[in-house]
C-alpha positions as CSV (number, residue, x, y, z in Angstrom):
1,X,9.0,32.7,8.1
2,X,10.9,36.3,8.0
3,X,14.3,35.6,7.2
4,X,15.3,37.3,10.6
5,X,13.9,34.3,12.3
6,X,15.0,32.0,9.9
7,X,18.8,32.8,11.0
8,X,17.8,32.7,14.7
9,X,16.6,28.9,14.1
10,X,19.5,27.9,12.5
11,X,22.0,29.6,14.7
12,X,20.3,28.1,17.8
13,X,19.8,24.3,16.2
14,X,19.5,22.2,18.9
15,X,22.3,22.8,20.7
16,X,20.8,21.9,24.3
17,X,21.1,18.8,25.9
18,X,18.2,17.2,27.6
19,X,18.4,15.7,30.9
20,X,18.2,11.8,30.9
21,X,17.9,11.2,27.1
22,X,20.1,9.3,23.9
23,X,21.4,12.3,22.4
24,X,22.7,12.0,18.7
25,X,25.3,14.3,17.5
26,X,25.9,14.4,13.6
27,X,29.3,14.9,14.2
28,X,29.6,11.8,15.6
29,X,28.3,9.4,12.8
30,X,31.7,7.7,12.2
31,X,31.3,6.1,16.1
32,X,30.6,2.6,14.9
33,X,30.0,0.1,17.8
34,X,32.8,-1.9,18.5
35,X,30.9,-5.2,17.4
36,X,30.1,-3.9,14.1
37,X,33.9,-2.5,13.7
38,X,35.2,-5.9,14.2
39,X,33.5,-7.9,12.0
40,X,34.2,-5.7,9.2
41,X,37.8,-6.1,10.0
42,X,38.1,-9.6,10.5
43,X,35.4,-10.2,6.9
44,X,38.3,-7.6,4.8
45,X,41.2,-9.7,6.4
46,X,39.7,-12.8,4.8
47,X,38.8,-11.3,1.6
48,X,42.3,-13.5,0.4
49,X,40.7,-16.6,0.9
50,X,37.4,-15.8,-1.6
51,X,34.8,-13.9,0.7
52,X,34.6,-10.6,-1.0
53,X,31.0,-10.8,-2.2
54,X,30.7,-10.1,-6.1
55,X,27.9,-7.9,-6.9
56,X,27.0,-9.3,-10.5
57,X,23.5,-8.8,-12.6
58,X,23.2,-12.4,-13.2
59,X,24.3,-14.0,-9.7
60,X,21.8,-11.5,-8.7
61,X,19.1,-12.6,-10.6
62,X,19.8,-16.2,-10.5
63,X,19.9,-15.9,-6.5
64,X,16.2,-14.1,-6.5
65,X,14.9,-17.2,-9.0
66,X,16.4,-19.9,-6.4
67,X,14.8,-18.5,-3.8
68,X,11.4,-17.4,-5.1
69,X,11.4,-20.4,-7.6
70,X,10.0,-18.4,-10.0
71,X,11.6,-16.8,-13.5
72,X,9.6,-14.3,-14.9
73,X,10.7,-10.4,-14.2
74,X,7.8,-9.4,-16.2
75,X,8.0,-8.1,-19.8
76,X,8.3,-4.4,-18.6
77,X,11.6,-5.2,-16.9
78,X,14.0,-2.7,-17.9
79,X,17.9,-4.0,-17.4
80,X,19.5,-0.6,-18.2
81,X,18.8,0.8,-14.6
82,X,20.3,-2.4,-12.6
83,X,23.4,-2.5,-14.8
84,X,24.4,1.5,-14.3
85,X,23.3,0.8,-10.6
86,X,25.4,-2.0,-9.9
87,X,28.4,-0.4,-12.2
88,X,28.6,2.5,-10.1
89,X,28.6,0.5,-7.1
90,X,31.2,-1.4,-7.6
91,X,33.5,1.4,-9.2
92,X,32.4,4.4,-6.5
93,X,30.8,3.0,-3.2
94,X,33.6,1.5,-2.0
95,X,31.5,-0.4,0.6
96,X,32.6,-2.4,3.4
97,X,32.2,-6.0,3.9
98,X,28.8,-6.0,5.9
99,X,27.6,-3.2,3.1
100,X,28.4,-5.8,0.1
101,X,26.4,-8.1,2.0
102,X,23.4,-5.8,3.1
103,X,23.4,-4.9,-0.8
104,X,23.4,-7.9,-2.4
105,X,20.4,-9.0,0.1
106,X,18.8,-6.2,-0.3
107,X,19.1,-6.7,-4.1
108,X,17.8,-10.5,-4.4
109,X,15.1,-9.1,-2.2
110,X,13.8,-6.3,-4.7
111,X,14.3,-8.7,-7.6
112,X,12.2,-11.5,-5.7
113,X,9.4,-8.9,-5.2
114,X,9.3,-8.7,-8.2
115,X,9.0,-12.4,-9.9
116,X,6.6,-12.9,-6.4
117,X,4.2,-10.3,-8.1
118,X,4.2,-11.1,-11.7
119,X,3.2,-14.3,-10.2
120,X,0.5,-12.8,-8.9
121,X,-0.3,-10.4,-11.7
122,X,-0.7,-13.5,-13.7
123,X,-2.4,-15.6,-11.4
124,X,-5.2,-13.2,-10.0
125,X,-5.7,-11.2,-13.5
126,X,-8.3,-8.8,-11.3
127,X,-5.8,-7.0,-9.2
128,X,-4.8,-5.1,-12.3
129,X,-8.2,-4.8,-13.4
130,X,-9.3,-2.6,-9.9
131,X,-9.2,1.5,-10.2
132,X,-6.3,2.8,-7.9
133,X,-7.4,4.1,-4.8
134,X,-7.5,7.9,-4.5
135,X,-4.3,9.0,-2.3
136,X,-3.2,11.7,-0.3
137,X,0.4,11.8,-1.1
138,X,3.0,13.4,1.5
139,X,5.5,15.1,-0.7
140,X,7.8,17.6,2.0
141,X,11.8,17.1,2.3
142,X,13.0,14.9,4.4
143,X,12.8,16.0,8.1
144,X,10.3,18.3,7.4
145,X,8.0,16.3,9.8
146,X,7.1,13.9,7.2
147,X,7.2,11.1,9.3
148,X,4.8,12.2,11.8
149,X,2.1,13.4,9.5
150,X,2.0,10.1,7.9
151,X,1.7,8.0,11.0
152,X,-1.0,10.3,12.5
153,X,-2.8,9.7,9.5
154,X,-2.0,6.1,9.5
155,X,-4.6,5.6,12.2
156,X,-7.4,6.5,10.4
157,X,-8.8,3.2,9.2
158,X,-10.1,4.8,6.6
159,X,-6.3,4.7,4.9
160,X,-4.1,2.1,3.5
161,X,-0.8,2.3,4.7
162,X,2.6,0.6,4.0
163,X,3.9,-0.7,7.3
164,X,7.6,-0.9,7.6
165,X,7.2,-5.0,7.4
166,X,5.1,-4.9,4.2
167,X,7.8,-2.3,2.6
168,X,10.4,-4.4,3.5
169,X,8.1,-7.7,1.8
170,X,5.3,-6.1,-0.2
171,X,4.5,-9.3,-1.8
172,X,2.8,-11.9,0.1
173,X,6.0,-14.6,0.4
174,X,3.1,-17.3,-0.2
175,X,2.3,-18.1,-3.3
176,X,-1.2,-19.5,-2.2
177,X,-2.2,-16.5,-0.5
178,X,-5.6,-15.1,-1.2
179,X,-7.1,-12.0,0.9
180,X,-9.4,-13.0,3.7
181,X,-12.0,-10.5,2.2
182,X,-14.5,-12.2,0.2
183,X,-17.1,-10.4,-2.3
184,X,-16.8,-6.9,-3.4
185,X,-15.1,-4.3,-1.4
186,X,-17.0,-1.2,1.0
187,X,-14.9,1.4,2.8
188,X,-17.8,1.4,5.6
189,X,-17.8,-2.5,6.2
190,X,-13.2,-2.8,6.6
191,X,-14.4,0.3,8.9
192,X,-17.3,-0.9,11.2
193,X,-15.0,-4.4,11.3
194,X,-12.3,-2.2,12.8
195,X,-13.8,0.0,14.9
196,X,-15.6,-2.9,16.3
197,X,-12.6,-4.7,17.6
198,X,-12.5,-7.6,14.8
199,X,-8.8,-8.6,14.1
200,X,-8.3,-8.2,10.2
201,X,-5.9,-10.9,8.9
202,X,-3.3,-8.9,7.6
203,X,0.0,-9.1,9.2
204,X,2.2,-11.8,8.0
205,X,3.9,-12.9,11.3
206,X,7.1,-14.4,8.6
207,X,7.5,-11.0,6.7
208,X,7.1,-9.3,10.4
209,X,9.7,-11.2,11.8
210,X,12.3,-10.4,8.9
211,X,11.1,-6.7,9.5
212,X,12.1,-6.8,13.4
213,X,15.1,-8.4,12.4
214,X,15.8,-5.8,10.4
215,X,15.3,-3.1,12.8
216,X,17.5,-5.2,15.5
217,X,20.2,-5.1,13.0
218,X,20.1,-1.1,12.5
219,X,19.9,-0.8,16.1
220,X,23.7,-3.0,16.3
221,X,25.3,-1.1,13.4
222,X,23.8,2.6,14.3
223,X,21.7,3.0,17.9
224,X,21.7,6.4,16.9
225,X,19.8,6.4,14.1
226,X,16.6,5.6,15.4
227,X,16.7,9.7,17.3
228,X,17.0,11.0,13.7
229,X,14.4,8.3,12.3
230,X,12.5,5.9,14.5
231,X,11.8,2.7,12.7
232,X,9.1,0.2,13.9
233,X,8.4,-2.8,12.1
234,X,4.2,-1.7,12.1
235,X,4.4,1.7,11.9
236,X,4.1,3.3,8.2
237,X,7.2,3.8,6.0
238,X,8.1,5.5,2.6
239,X,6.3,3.7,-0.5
240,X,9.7,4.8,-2.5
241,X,10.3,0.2,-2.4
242,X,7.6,0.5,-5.0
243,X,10.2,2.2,-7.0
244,X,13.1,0.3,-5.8
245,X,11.7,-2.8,-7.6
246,X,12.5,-1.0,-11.2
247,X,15.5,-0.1,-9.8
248,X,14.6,3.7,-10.5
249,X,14.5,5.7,-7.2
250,X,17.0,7.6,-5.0
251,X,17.6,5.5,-2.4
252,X,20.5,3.9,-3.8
253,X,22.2,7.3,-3.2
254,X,20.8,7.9,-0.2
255,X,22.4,5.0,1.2
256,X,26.3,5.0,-0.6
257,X,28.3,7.4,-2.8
258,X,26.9,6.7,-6.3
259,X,27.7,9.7,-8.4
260,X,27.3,8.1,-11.8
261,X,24.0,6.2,-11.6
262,X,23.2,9.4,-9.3
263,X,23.7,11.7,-12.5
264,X,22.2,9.1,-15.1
265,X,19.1,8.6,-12.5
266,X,18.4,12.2,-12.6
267,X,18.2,12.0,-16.2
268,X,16.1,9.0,-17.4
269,X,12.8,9.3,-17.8
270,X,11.0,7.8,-14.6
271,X,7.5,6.8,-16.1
272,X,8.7,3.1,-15.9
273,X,9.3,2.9,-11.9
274,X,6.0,4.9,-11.9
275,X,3.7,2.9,-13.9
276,X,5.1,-0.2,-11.8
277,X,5.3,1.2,-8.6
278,X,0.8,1.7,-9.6
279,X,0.7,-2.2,-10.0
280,X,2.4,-2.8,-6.6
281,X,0.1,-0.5,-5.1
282,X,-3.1,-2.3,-7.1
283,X,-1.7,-5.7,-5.3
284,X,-1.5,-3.9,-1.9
285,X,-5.2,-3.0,-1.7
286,X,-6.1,-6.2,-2.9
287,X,-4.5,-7.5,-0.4
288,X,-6.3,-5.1,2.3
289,X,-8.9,-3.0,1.1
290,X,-9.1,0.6,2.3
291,X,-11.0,3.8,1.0
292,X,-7.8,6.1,0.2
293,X,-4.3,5.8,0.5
294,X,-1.7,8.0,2.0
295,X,1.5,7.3,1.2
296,X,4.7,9.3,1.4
297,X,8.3,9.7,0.2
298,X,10.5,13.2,-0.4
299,X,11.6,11.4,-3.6
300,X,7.6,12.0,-4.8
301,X,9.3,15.9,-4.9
302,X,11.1,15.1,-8.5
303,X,8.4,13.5,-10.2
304,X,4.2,15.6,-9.2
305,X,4.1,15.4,-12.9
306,X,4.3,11.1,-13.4
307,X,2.2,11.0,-9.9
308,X,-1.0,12.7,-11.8
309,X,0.0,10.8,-15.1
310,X,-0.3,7.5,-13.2
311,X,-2.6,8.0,-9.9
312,X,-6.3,8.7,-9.9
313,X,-7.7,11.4,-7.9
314,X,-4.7,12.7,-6.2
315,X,-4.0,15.3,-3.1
316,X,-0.6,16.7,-2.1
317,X,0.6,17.1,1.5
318,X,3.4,19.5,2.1
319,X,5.2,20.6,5.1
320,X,7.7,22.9,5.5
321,X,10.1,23.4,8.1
322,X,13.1,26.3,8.3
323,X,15.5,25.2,5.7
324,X,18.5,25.5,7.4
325,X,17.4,23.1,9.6
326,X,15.7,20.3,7.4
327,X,19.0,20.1,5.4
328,X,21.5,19.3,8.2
329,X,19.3,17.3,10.1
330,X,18.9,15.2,6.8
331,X,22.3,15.3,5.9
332,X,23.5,14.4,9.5
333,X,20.6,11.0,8.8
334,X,22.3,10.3,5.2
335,X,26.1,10.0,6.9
336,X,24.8,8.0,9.7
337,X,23.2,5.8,6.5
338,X,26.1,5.6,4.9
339,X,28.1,4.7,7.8
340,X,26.3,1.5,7.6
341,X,27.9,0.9,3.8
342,X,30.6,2.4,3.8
343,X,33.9,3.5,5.8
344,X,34.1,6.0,2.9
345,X,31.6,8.3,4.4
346,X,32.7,12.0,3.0
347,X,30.0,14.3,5.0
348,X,31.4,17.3,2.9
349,X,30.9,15.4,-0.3
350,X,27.2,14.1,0.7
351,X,26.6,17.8,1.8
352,X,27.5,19.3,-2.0
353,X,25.4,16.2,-3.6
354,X,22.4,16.9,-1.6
355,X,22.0,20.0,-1.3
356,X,22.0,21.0,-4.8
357,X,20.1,18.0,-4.7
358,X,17.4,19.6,-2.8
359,X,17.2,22.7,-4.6
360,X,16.2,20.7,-7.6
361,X,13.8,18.6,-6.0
362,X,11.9,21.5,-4.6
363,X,12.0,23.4,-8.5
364,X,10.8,20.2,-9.6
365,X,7.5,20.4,-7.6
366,X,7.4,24.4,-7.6
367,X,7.5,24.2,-11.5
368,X,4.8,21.6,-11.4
369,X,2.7,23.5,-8.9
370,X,2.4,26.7,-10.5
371,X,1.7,25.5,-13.6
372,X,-2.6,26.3,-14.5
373,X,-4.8,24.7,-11.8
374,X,-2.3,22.3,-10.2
375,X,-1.9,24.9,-6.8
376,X,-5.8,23.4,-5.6
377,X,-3.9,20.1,-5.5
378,X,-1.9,20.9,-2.6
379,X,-2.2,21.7,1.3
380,X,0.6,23.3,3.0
381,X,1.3,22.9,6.6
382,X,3.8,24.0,9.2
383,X,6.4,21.9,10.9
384,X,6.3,24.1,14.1
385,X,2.6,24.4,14.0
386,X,2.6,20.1,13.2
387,X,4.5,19.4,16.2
388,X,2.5,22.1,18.8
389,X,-0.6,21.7,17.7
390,X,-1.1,18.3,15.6
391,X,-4.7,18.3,16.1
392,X,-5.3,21.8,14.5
393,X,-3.4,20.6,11.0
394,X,-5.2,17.4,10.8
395,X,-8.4,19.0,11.2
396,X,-7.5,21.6,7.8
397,X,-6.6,18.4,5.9
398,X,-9.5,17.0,7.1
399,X,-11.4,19.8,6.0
400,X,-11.4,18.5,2.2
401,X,-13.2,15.5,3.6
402,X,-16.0,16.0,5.5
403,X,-14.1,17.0,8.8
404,X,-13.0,14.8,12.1
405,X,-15.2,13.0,13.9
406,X,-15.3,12.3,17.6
407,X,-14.2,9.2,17.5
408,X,-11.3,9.5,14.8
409,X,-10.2,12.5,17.1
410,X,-9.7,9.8,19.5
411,X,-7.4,7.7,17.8
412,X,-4.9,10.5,16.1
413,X,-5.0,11.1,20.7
414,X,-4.5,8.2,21.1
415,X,-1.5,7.9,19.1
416,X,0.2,11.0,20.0
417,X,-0.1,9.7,23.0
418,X,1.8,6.9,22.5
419,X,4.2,8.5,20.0
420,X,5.3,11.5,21.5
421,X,7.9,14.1,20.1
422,X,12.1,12.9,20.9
423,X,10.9,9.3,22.0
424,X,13.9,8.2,20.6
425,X,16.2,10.4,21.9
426,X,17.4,14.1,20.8
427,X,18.9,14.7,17.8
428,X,21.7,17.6,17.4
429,X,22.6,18.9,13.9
430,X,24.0,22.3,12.6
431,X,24.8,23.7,8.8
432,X,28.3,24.1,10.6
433,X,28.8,20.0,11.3
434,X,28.9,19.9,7.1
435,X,31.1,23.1,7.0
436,X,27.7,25.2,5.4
437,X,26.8,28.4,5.5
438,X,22.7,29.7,4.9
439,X,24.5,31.1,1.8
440,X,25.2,27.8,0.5
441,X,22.0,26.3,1.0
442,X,20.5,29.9,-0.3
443,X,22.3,29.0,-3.5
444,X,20.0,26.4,-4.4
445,X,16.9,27.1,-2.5
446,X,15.6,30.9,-2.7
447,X,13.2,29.9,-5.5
448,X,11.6,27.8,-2.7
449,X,12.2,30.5,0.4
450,X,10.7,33.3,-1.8
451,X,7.6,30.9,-2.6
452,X,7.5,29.9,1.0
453,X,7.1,33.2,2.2
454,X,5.0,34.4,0.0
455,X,2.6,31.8,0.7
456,X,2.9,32.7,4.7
457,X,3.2,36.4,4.8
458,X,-0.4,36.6,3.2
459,X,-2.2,34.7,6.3
C-alpha cells in the first residue's frame, strides 16, 4: 500500500458512527460496569479479614491434583517458567481482587490439563505414536483479520479446529473417554459422515457449558470487548493454550503488566512449549480425526523456525492490514484485557511494550522467511481484499489444494452469511487514543512496511 494511502487510513480510523449499533471507543476501556466495580471494592475491603488470594507454585499445583486426582506433570515439566511467571505477577501486575481469582483459576486449569493428558499419554500409548496432521498455520498480527480467515476455514470439514470450548478444556475432563471413531482413520469417510448430516460425537456438553460461562462472564466485566473480538463458545480460537500449558507463551502479558517474565520470556528458548504444544495437538486429532489442521495465533510470529522444527508439512497464512491501524486496534483490545485484571491499566505503557513488541515479532518471521526456500511456505493476503471479497482469497489458498468445490463454496456462504462484518458492534480506535504518532510505530516496523510493499507494488 503507497505510504500516501497508508496515512489517509490512519488519519480517517474509524471515526464514524453507525446508526443503531454497540460502538466501542478505546478511550473508554476504563468504563467498568458498575456490578463489576463493586465487587472489586467490597473483595479489597475484606482483604483484612484473609480473602486476598495467594498466588503460590505449590497451592497451585496441589489445587490442580485435588481436582483432577491425578499427580504426574509429566517428566518434561519445566518449573523455571511458572516460578518467573508467578514472581512477576505478584511483584508487577498489581491485579485486582476478581483478577487474582480469574488467575489462579485460570492457573489450576492449565496445570489440570496438563496431569489430564499425561494421563492420557500414558494410558493410550498410540496418540503419540500418530504422524501430526499437516497444518495450515495463520500467522498475521493481531487484528489483521486473523480471526475471520480462520473461522471461514473452520467450515471446511476437511479441517480440525480448536473451538473456543475445547481451548478452554483441551483435555477430555473424563478419564474414561475413548473417541467414538473405531478402526483406522480416512479424511473421505469423517467427510461423507458430515456432509451427510450424521452428528459426530464431539462436543462435550460439561466443557461447553464452562466455555459459555466463560463468555457470560466477559460479557459482565467488558460488553465491549466482544466489538473488538467476538468470542463464541464453538467457533475457532487461538491454539496459543497449547503453549499456555508449559507456561511459555505471551498471553500472560497480553492479559497484565508483566515486564520481567515478559523480558525473560523473550529470551528462553521456546522448543519446550513447542514440542508439548505437538503432543496436545496429537491428543486433539485423536480425539476427532480430520485431514489437516488450521490453527492460528500472532504469537506463531516469534517462533516459524520451532513450527518447521516440530510440525510436519506446514503452510503459512499471512494477512496484512495497514499498520497504523492493526496496532491501535490491538492495543485498544489489550487495555480493555487488562481492564479485566487490573485497575492498573497504563495504555501508554502497554502502547511502548507492544509496539516494539510487534516490530520484533514481524523481524522474527521476516528473518525466517527470507532465509533459502522458506518464501514458497507462505501465502499473503489482504485484509481489505479479505473482508470485500472473501471468496476470491479462499479460492488462492485453495489453489495449493486442488481448488473449491461447489459444495464447500456453499458453506464458507453460508457462513459469511451468518457471520457478517461488525456483528458485534463497531469498534473505534486511533494511534492518537495511545498518544502515537506513524513515526513511532515506523520505528519498529519499516523492515516490515518496506517488505510489504515490495511484495504489493510488483502485482
Amino acid at each position: 500500500m503507497p505510504k500516501e494511502e497508508q496515512e489517509r487510513s490512519a488519519k480517517s480510523t474509524h471515526h464514524h458512527k453507525p446508526a443503531g449499533s454497540r460502538v466501542t471507543y478505546s478511550k473508554n476501556f476504563s468504563k467498568r460496569p458498575i456490578l463489576f466495580r463493586m465487587i472489586n471494592s467490597a473483595w479489597k475491603t475484606s482483604y483484612s479479614l484473609g480473602t486476598r488470594i495467594k498466588l503460590g507454585k505449590d497451592d497451585l499445583v496441589r489445587r490442580a491434583k485435588s481436582v483432577t486426582g491425578l499427580d504426574d506433570l509429566g517428566k518434561d515439566f519445566w518449573d523455571e517458567p511458572l516460578d518467573r511467571m508467578l514472581k512477576s505477577i505478584n511483584e508487577e501486575a498489581n491485579l485486582h481482587p476478581v483478577g487474582r481469582f480469574i488467575t489462579r483459576e485460570r492457573l489450576v486449569s492449565l496445570l489440570s490439563i496438563r496431569l489430564r493428558a499425561e494421563y492420557f499419554f500414558r494410558k493410550h500409548p498410540g496418540i503419540l505414536e500418530q504422524d501430526l496432521y499437516p497444518a495450515w498455520i495463520i500467522v498475521g498480527l493481531q487484528r489483521t483479520g486473523t480471526t475471520k480467515l480462520h473461522r471461514l476455514l473452520a467450515a471446511d470439514p476437511d479441517h480440525r479446529i480448536i473451538p473456543s470450548w475445547e481451548v478452554i478444556n483441551p483435555i477430555p475432563l473424563d478419564l474414561e473417554f475413548h473417541p467414538s471413531y473405531p478402526g483406522r482413520f480416512r479424511p473421505g469417510n469423517i467427510r461423507r459422515k458430515q456432509e451427510g448430516g450424521t452428528k459426530l460425537h464431539y462436543e462435550d456438553p460439561k466443557r461447553l457449558k464452562i466455555a459459555n460461562t466463560s463468555v457470560k462472564a466477559v460479557k459482565l466485566m467488558s460488553p465491549g470487548f466482544f466489538a473488538i473480538h467476538p468470542i463464541d463458545a464453538k467457533q475457532p480460537e487461538e491454539d496459543i493454550l497449547m503453549l499456555d500449558v508449559s507456561f511459555l507463551s505471551t498471553t500472560t502479558e497480553a492479559m497484565m503488566n508483566v515486564p520481567s517474565y515478559a523480558a525473560w520470556l523473550e529470551n528462553t528458548d521456546q522448543s519446550p512449549a513447542y514440542e508439548y504444544a505437538v503432543k496436545m495437538l496429537k491428543l486433539l486429532q485423536w480425539v476427532k480425526p480430520a485431514r489437516r489442521w488450521v490453527l492460528k495465533t500472532p504469537h506463531h510470529l516469534e517462533f516459524p523456525d520451532l513450527i518447521s522444527k516440530y510440525f510436519n508439512e506446514i503452510r503459512f497464512i499471512w494477512p496484512h492490514r495497514n499498520i497504523y491501524e492493526s496496532v491501535p486496534s490491538y492495543l485498544s483490545m489489550l487495555t480493555y484485557n487488562h481492564m479485566i485484571f487490573s485497575d492498573d491499566v497504563d495504555e501508554k505503557r502497554i502502547a511502548k511494550h507492544w509496539v516494539r513488541k510487534t516490530g520484533y515479532m514481524l523481524d522474527k518471521t521476516l528473518n525466517y522467511r527470507l532465509k533459502g526456500d522458506n518464501n514458497q511456505q507462505f501465502i499473503d493476503i489482504r485484509y481489505k481484499d479479505l473482508v470485500s471479497d472473501p471468496m476470491h482469497e479462499l479460492g488462492r489458498i485453495y489453489s495449493h489444494d486442488g481448488g473449491i468445490s461447489d459444495k464447500l463454496g456453499m458453506r464458507f456462504r453460508k457462513h459469511e452469511k451468518e457471520h457478517p462484518h461488525h456483528k458485534h458492534g463497531h469498534h473505534h480506535y486511533s494511534l492518537e487514543d495511545f498518544s502515537l504518532t506513524q513515526s513511532d510505530i515506523d520505528t519498529y516496523t519499516m523492515h516490515y512496511q518496506d517488505f510489504i510493499r515490495g511484495i504489493y507494488d510488483r502485482k
